[in-house]
DRENPALUM-107107 format. One record per residue (C-alpha): residue number from 0; residue in one letter; x, y, z. Coordinates in steps of 0.25 Angstrom, whole numbers. Last residue first. Layout:
BEGIN
@seq: NUM; type: A; x: X; y: Y; z: Z
...
REM end
This chain:
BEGIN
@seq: 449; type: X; x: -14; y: -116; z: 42
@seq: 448; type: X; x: -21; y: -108; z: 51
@seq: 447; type: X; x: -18; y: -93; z: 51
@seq: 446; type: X; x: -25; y: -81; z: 56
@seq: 445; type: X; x: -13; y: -80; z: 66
@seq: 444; type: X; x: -6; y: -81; z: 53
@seq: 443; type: X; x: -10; y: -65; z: 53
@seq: 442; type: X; x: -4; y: -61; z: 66
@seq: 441; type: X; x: 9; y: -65; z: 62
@seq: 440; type: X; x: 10; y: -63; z: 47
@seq: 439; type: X; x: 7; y: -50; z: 53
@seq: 438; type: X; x: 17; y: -49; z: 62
@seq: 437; type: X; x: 27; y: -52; z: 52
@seq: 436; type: X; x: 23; y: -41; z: 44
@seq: 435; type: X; x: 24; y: -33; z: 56
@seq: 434; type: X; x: 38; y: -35; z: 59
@seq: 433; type: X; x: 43; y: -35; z: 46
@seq: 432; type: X; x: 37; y: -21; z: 45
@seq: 431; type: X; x: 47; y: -18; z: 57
@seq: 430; type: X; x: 58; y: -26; z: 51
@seq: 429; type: X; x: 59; y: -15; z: 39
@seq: 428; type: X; x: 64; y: -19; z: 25
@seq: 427; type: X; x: 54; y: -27; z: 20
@seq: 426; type: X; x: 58; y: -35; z: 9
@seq: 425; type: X; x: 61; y: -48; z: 17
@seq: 424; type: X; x: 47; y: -49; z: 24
@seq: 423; type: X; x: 42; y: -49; z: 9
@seq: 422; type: X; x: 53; y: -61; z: 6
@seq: 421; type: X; x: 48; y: -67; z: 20
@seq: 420; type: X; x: 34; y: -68; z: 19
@seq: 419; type: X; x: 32; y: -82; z: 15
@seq: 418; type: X; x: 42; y: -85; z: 25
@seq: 417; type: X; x: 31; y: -78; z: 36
@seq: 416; type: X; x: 20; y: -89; z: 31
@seq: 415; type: X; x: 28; y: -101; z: 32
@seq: 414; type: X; x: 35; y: -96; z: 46
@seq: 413; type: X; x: 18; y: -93; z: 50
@seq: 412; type: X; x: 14; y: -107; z: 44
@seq: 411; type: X; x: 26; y: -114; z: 53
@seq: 410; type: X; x: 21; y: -108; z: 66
@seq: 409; type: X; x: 8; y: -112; z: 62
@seq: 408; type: X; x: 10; y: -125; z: 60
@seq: 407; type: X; x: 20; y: -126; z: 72
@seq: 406; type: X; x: 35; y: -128; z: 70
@seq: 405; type: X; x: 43; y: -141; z: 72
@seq: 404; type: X; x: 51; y: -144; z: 60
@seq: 403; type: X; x: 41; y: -153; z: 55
@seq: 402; type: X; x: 29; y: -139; z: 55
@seq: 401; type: X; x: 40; y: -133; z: 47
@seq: 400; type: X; x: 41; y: -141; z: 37
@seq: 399; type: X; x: 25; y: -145; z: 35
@seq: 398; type: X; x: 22; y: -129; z: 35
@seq: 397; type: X; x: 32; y: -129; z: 22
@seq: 396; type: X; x: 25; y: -140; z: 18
@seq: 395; type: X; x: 9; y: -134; z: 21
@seq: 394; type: X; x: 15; y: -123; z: 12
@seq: 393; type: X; x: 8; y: -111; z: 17
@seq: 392; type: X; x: -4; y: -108; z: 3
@seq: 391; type: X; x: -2; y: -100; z: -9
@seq: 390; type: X; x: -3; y: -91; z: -18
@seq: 389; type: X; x: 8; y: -85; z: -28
@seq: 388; type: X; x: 11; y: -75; z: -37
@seq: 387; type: X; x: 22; y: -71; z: -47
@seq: 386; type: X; x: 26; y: -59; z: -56
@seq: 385; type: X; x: 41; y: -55; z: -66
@seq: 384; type: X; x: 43; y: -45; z: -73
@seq: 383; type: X; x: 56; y: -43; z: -82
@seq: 382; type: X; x: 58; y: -32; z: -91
@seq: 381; type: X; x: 60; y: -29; z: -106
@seq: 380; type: X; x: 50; y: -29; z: -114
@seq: 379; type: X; x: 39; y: -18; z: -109
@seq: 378; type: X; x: 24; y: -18; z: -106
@seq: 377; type: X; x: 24; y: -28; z: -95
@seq: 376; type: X; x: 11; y: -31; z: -88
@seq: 375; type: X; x: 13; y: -41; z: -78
@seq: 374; type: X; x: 3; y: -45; z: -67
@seq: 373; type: X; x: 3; y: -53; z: -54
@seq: 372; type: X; x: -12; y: -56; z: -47
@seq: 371; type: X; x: -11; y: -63; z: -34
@seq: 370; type: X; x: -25; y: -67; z: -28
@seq: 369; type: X; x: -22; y: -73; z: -14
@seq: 368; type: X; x: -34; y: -80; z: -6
@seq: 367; type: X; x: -37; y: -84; z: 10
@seq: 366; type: X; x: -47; y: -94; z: 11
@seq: 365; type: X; x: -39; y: -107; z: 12
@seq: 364; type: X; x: -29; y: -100; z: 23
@seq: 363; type: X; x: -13; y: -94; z: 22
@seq: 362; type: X; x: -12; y: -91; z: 8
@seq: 361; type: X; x: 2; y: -87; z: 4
@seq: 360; type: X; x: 4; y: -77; z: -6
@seq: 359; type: X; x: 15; y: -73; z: -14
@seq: 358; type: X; x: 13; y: -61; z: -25
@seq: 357; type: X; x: 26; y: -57; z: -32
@seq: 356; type: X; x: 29; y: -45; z: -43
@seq: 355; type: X; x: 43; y: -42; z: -50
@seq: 354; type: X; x: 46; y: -31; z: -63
@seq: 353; type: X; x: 60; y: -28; z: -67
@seq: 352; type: X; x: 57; y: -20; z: -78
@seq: 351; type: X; x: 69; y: -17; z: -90
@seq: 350; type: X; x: 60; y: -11; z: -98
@seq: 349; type: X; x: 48; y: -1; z: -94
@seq: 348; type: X; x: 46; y: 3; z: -107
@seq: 347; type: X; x: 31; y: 0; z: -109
@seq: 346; type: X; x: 27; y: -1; z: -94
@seq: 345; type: X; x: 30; y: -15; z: -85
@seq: 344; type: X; x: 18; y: -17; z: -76
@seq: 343; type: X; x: 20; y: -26; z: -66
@seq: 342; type: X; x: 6; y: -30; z: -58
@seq: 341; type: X; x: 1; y: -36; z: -47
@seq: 340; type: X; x: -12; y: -39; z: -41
@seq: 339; type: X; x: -12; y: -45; z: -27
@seq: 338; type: X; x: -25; y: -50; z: -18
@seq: 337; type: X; x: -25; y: -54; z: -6
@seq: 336; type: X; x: -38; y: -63; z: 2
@seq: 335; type: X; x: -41; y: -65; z: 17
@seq: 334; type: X; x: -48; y: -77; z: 20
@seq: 333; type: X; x: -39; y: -82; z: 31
@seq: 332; type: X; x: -25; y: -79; z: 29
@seq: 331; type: X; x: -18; y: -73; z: 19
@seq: 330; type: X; x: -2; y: -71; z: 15
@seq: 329; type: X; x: 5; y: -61; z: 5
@seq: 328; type: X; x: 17; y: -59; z: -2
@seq: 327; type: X; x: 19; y: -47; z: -12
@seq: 326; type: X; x: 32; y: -44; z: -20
@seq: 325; type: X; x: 33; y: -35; z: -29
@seq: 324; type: X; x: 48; y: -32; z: -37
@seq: 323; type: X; x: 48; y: -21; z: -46
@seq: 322; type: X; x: 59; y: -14; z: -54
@seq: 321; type: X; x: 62; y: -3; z: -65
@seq: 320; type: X; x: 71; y: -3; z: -75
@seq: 319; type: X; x: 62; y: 4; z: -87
@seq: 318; type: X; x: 49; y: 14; z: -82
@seq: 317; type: X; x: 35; y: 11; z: -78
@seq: 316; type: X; x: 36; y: -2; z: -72
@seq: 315; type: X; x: 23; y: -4; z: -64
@seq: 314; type: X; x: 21; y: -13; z: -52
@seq: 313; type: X; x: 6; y: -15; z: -50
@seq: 312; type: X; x: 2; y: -20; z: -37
@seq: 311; type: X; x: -14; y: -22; z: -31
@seq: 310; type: X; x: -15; y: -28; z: -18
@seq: 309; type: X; x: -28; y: -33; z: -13
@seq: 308; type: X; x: -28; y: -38; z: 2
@seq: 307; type: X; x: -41; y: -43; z: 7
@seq: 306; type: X; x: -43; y: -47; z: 21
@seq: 305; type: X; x: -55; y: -57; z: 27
@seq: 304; type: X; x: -46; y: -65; z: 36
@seq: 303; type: X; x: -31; y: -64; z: 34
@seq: 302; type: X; x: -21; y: -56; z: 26
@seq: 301; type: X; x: -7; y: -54; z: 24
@seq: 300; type: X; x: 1; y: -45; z: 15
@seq: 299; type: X; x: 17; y: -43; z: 11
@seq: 298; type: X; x: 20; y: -33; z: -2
@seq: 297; type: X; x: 33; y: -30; z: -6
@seq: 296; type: X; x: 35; y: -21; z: -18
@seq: 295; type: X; x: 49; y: -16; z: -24
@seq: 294; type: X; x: 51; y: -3; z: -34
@seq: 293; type: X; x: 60; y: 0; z: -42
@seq: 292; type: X; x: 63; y: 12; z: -52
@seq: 291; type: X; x: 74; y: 10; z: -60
@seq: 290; type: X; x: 69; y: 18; z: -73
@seq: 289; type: X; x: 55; y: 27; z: -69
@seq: 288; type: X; x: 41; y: 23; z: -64
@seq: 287; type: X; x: 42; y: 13; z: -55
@seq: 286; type: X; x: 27; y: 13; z: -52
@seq: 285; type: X; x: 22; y: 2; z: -40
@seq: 284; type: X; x: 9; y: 0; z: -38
@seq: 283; type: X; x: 1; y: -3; z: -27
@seq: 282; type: X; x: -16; y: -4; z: -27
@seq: 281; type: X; x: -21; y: -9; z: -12
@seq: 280; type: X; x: -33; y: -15; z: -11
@seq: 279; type: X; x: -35; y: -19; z: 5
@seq: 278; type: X; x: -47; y: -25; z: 12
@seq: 277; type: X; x: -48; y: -28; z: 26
@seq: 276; type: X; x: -34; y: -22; z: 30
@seq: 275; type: X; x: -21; y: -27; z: 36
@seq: 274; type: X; x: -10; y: -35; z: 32
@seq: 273; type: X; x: -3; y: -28; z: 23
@seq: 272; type: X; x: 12; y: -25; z: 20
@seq: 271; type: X; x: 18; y: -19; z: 6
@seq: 270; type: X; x: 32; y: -15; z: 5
@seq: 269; type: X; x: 37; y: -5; z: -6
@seq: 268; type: X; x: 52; y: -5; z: -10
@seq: 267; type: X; x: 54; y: 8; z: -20
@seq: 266; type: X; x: 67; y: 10; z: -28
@seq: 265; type: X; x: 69; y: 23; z: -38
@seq: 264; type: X; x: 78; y: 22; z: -48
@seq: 263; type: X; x: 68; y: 32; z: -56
@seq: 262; type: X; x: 54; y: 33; z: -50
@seq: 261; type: X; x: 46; y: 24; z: -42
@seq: 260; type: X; x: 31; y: 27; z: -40
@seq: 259; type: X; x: 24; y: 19; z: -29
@seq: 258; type: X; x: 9; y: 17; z: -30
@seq: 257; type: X; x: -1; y: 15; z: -20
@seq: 256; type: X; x: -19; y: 15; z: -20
@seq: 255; type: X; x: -24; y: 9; z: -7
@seq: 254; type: X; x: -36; y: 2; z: -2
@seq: 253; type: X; x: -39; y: -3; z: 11
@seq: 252; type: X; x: -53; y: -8; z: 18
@seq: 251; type: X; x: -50; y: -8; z: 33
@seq: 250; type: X; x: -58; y: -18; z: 41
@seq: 249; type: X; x: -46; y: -27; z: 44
@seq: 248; type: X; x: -36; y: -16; z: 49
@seq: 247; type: X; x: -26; y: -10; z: 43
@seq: 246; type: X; x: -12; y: -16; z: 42
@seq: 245; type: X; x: -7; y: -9; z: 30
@seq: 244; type: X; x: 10; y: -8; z: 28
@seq: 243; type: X; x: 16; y: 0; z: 18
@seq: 242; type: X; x: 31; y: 0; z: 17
@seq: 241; type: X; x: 36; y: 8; z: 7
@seq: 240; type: X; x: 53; y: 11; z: 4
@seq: 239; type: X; x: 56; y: 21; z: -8
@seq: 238; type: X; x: 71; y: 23; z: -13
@seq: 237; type: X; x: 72; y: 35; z: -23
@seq: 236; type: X; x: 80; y: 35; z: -31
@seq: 235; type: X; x: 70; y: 43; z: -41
@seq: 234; type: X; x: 58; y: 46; z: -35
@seq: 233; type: X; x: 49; y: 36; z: -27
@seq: 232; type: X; x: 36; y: 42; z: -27
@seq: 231; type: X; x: 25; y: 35; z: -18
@seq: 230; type: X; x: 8; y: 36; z: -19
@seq: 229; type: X; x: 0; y: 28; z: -8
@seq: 228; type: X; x: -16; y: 31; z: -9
@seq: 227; type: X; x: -22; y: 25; z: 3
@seq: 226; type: X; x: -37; y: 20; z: 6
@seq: 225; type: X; x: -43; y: 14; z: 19
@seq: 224; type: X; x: -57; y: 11; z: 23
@seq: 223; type: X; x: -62; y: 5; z: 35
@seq: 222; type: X; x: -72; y: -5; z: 38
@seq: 221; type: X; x: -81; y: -9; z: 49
@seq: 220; type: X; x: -81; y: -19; z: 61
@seq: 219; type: X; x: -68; y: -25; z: 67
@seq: 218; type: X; x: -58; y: -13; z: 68
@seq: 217; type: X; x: -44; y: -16; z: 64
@seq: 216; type: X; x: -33; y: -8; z: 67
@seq: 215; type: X; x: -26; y: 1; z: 57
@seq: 214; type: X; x: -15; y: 2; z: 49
@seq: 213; type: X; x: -8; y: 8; z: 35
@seq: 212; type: X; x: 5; y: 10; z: 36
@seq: 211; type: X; x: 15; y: 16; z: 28
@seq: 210; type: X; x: 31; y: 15; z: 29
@seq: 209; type: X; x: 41; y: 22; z: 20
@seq: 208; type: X; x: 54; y: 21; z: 18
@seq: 207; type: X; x: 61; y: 32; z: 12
@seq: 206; type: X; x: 70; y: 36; z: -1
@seq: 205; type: X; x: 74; y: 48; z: -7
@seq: 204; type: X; x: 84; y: 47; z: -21
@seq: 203; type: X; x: 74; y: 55; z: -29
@seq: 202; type: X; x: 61; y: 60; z: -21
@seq: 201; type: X; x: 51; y: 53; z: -14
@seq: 200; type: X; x: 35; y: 55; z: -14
@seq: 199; type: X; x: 27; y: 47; z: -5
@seq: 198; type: X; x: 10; y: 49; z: -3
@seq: 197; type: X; x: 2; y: 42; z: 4
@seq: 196; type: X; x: -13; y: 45; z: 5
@seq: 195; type: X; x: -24; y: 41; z: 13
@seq: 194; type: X; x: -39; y: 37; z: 16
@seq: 193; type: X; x: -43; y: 32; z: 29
@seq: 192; type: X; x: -58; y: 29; z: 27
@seq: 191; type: X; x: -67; y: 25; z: 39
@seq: 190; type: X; x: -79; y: 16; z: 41
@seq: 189; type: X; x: -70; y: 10; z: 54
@seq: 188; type: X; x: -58; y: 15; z: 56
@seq: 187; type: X; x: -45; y: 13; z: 49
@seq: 186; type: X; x: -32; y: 16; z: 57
@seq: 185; type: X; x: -17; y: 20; z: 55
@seq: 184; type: X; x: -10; y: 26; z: 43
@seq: 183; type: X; x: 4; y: 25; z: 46
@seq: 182; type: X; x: 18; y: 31; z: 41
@seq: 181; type: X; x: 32; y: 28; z: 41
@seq: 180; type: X; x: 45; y: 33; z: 38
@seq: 179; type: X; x: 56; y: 24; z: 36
@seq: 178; type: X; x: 70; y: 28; z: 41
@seq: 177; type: X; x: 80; y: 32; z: 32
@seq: 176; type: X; x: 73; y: 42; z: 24
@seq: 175; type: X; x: 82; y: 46; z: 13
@seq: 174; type: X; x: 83; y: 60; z: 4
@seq: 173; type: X; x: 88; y: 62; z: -10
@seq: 172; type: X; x: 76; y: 71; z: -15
@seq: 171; type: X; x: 66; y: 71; z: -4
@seq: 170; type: X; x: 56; y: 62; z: 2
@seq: 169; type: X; x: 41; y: 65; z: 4
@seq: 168; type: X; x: 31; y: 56; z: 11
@seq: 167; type: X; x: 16; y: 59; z: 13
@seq: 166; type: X; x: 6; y: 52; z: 20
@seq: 165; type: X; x: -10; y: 49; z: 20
@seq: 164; type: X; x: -20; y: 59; z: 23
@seq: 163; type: X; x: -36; y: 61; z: 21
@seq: 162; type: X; x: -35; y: 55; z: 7
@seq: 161; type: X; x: -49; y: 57; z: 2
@seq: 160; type: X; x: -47; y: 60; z: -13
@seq: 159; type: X; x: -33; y: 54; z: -17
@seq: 158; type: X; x: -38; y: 41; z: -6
@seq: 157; type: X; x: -52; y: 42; z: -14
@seq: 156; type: X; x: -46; y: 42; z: -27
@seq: 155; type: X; x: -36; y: 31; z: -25
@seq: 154; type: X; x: -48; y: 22; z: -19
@seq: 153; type: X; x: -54; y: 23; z: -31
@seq: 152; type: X; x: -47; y: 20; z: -41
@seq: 151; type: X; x: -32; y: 24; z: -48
@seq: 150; type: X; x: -38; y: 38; z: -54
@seq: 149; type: X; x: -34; y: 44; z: -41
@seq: 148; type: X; x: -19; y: 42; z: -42
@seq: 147; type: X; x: -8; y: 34; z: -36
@seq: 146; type: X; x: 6; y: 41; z: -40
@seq: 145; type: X; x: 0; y: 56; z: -44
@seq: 144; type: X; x: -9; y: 60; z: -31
@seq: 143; type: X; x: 0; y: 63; z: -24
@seq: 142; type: X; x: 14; y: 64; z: -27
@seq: 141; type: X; x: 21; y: 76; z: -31
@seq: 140; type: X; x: 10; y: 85; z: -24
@seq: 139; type: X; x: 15; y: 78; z: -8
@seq: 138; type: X; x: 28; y: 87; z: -12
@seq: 137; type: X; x: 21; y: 99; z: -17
@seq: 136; type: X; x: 10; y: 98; z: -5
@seq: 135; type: X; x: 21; y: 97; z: 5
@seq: 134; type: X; x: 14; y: 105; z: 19
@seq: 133; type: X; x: -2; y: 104; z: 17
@seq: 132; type: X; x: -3; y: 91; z: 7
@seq: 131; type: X; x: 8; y: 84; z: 13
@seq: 130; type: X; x: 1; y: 87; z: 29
@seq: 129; type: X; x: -12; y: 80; z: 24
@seq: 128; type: X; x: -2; y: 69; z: 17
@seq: 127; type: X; x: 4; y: 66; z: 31
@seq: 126; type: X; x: 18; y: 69; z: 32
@seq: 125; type: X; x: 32; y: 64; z: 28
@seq: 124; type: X; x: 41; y: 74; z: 22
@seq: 123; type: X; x: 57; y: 71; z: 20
@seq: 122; type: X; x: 64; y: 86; z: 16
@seq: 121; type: X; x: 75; y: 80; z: 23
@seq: 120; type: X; x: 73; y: 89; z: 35
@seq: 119; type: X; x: 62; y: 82; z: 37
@seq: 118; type: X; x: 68; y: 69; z: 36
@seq: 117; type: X; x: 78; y: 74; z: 47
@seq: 116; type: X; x: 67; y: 78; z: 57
@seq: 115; type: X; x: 60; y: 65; z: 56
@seq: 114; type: X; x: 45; y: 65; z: 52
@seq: 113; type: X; x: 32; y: 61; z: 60
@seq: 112; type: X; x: 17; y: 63; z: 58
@seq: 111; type: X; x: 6; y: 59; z: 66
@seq: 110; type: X; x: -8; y: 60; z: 59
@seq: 109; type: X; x: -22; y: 60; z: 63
@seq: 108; type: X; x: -34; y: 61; z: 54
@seq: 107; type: X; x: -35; y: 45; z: 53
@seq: 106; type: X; x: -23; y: 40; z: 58
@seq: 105; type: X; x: -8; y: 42; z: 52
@seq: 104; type: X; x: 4; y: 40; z: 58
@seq: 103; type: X; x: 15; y: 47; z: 48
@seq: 102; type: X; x: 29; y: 43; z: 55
@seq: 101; type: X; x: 42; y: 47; z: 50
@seq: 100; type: X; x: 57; y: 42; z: 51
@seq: 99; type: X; x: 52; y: 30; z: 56
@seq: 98; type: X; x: 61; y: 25; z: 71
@seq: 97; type: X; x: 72; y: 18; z: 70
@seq: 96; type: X; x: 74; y: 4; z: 64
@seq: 95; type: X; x: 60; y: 0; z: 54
@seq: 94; type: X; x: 46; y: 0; z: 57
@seq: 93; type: X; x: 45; y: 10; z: 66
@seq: 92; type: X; x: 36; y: 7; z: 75
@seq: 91; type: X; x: 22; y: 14; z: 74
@seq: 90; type: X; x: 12; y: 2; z: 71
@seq: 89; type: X; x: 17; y: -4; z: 82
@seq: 88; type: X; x: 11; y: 7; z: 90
@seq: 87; type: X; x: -1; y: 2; z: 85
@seq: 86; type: X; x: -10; y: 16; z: 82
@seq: 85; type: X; x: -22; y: 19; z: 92
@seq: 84; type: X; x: -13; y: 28; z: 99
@seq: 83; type: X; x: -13; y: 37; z: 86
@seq: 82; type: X; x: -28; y: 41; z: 92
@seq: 81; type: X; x: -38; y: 45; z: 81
@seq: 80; type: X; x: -51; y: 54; z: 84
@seq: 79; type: X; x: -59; y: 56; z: 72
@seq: 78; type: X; x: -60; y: 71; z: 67
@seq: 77; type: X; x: -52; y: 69; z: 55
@seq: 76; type: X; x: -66; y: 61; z: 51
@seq: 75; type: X; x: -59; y: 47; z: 44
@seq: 74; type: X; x: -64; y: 46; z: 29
@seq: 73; type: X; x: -78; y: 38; z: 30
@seq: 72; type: X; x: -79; y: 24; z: 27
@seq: 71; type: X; x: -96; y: 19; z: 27
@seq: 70; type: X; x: -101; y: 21; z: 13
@seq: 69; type: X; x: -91; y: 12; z: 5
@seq: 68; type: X; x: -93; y: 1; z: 16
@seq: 67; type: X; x: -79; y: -10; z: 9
@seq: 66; type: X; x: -86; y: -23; z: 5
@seq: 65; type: X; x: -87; y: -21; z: -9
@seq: 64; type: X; x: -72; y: -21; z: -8
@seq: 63; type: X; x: -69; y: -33; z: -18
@seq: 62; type: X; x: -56; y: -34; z: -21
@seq: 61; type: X; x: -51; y: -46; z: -32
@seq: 60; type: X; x: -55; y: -38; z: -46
@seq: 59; type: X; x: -51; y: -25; z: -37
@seq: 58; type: X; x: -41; y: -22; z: -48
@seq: 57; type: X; x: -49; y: -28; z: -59
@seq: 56; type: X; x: -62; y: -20; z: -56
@seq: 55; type: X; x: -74; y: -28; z: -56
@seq: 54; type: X; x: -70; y: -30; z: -41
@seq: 53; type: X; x: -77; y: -16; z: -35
@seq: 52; type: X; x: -70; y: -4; z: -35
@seq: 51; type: X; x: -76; y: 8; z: -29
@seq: 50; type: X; x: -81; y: 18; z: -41
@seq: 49; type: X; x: -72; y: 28; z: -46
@seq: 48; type: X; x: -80; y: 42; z: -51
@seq: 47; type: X; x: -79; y: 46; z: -35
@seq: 46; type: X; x: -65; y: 43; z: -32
@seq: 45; type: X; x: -59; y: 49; z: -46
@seq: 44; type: X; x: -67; y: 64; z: -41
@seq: 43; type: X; x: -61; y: 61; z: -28
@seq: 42; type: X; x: -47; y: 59; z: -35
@seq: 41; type: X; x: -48; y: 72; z: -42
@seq: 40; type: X; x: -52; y: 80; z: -31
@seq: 39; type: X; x: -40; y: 75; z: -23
@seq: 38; type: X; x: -30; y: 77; z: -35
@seq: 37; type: X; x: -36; y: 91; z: -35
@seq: 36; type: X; x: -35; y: 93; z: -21
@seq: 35; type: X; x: -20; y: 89; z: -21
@seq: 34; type: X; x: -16; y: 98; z: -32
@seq: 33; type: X; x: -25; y: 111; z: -29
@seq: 32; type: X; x: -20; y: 110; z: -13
@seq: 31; type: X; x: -31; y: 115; z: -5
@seq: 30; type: X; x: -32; y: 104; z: 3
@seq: 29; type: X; x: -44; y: 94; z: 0
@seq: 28; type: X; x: -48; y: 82; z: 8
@seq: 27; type: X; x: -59; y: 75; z: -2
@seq: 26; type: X; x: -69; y: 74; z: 9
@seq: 25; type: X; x: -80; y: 85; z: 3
@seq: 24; type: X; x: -81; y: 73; z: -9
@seq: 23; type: X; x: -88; y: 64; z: -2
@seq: 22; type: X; x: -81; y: 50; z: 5
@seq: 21; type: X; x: -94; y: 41; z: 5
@seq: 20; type: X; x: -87; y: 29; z: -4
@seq: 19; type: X; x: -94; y: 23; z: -15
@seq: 18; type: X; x: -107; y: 13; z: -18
@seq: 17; type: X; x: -115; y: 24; z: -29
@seq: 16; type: X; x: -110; y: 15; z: -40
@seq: 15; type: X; x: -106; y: 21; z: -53
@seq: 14; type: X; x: -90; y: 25; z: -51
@seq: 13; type: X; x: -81; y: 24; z: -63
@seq: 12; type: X; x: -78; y: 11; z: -65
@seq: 11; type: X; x: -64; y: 8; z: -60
@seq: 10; type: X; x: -58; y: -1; z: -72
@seq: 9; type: X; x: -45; y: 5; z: -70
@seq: 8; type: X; x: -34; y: 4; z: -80
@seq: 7; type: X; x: -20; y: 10; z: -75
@seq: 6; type: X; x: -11; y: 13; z: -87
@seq: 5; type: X; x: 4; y: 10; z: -85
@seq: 4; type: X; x: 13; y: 22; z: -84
@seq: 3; type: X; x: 20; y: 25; z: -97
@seq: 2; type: X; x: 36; y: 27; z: -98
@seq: 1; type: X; x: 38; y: 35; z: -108
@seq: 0; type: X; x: 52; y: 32; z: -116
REM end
């Protein structure tokens, strides 16, 4: 039986305004290699016929970015002076026992790169994408460019145009990568564009533990623009672990274009953490595209004050046998707004899915506001799908009962606030993220007045 892949309608009009970006053609970073300049043209070609999306588009029907200053980000001048002593040493720490197995800091132009001996040896390669294309273009070749692709909108095409690094992890047939490996993209300066591209291909019965950060500090006046195109492969047996974190600042605008394929028995447990950002869109999807392919998807946000967080899922059940399980839980302050737009898809054929999707939101001031959007589309008969969402406020109860017992209001809120996190808390595996999770419900109560 053929398996068909879901087609993607796009209502992207093709472009008629003169409003765009300024990026020109002459930045397009080629290298000489016929396959990866070609996929680069292609996409700057896609970039200039897309127009930006405005909310006649269903997709960004609930994200209005009319407020982003097309004409004033500029890709980050290689000439520009960065200093790794700027990064939080926090930032650094292993987030798990032991030390990282590799570290990829990088920031603007700059990059540290750090790999142990024995993955090496393994075959293991984990660079920055610059150094993929010039040293492992065969193995960086198997990926790019064919998991998220150009044609998906416009920020796609401009991070397969502009990319001016990104990361690039290769695991071999059969081998394991105990300790995590890790990787940071630091900073976002005013009027600039930080544009990059992740790239992950592992081979049958590998398996790894991955950890991406995207941070910076806050500068009070001025934007900043960021934009990432994550493709993974999970091969056969193989056993994928993500953890992407974003804590950028609050004048960054942030949008992002990710899909993880799973292939046959493959297993793939991808946690989501946000808290950071002005403005964030973020497209993941989820392909589990042979039998007995699974995938998990935990997803933990907080806002406050004037931040938008638009998540877009789509789970999509290629193959028969295959599972899901989502779970996103979310809580907002002040006047900050989340958005969530879920969907299973279960192809013709694709019997025996096992498809699950949760959004849980606790809304923590009057102004604040939650959309949680759950979809089915089930093209086959024999499978079992399941959704749910919820809104809501703190339990003025629950705070009652804790506040006879003795504890403070506030007190009382935060415990309140931090048992609504727990089950996602409990699908992390690392104390370290824990840890800042935590700290972040932390720091953001502070904006908390019940």
């Amino acid at each position: 039986m053929v398996i068909k892949k879901p087609v993607v309608i796009t209502t992207s009009k093709k472009k008629t305004e003169t409003s765009d970006f300024i990026f020109t053609k002459d930045q397009v970073r080629l290298t000489g290699n016929q396959l990866f300049d070609s996929f680069r043209e292609k996409a700057w070609k896609i970039y200039q016929d897309t127009a930006i999306p405005t909310t006649r588009e269903e997709a960004w029907r609930r994200t209005d970015i009319r407020g982003l200053k097309l004409n004033q980000n500029q890709l980050l001048d290689s000439k520009q002076n960065f200093e790794f002593s700027d990064i939080p040493a926090n930032l650094l720490e292993p987030i798990a026992d032991g030390d990282h197995g590799g570290q990829i800091v990088l920031y603007g132009p700059n990059n540290q790169v750090r790999l142990d001996e024995d993955l090496k040896k393994k075959g293991v390669v984990f660079c920055d994408l610059l150094t993929a294309e010039k040293d492992y273009p065969e193995l960086l070749s198997k990926t790019i460019g064919k998991i998220v692709k150009p044609e998906e909108g416009k920020f796609s095409a401009l991070t397969g145009a502009m990319a001016q690094n990104g990361v690039f992890l290769y695991v071999p047939k059969n081998v394991n990568i105990d300790t995590p490996v890790h990787s940071l993209i630091w900073g976002a300066g005013i009027d600039n564009a930080q544009i990059s591209h992740i790239v992950v291909h592992l081979e049958e019965n590998a398996s790894a533990t991955f950890v991406l950060e995207f941070a910076s500090n806050t500068v009070e006046k001025g934007q900043s623009l960021v934009a990432n195109n994550i493709e993974i492969y999970v091969g056969p047996q193989a056993n994928f672990r993500f953890v992407e974190l974003q804590s950028l600042g609050r004048h960054v605008w942030n949008f992002t274009h990710e899909r993880v394929q799973v292939d046959r028995d493959g297993r793939l447990d991808w946690i989501f953490g946000a808290i950071g950002g002005h403005l964030t869109k973020n497209f993941a999807e989820l392909d589990l595209i042979a039998p007995g392919a699974v995938g998990k998807m935990s997803g933990f946000y907080f806002t406050d004050k004037d931040q938008h967080l638009d998540y877009d899922s789509q789970q999509n059940h290629l193959a028969p046998n295959t599972i899901s399980d989502l779970l996103f839980k979310g809580a907002l302050v002040d006047e900050s707004r989340s958005v969530w737009q879920g969907m299973i898809y279960v192809a013709p054929g694709a019997d025996k899915t096992d498809g699950y999707q949760a959004n849980r939101n606790l809304l923590l001031s009057k102004q604040a506001r939650a959309d949680s959007i759950p979809g089915l589309e089930i093209l086959a008969n024999d499978v079992r799908c399941t959704h749910g969402a919820t809104v809501g406020k703190v339990d003025a109860e629950q705070v009652f009962y804790l506040m006879a017992r003795g504890i403070a209001r506030q007190e009382a809120e935060k415990l309140i606030v931090e048992g609504f996190f727990d089950p996602i808390m409990q699908r992390i595996p690392f104390e370290g993220v824990k840890h800042r999770f935590q700290k972040a419900i932390s720091e953001k109560m502070g904006s908390f007045i019940g």
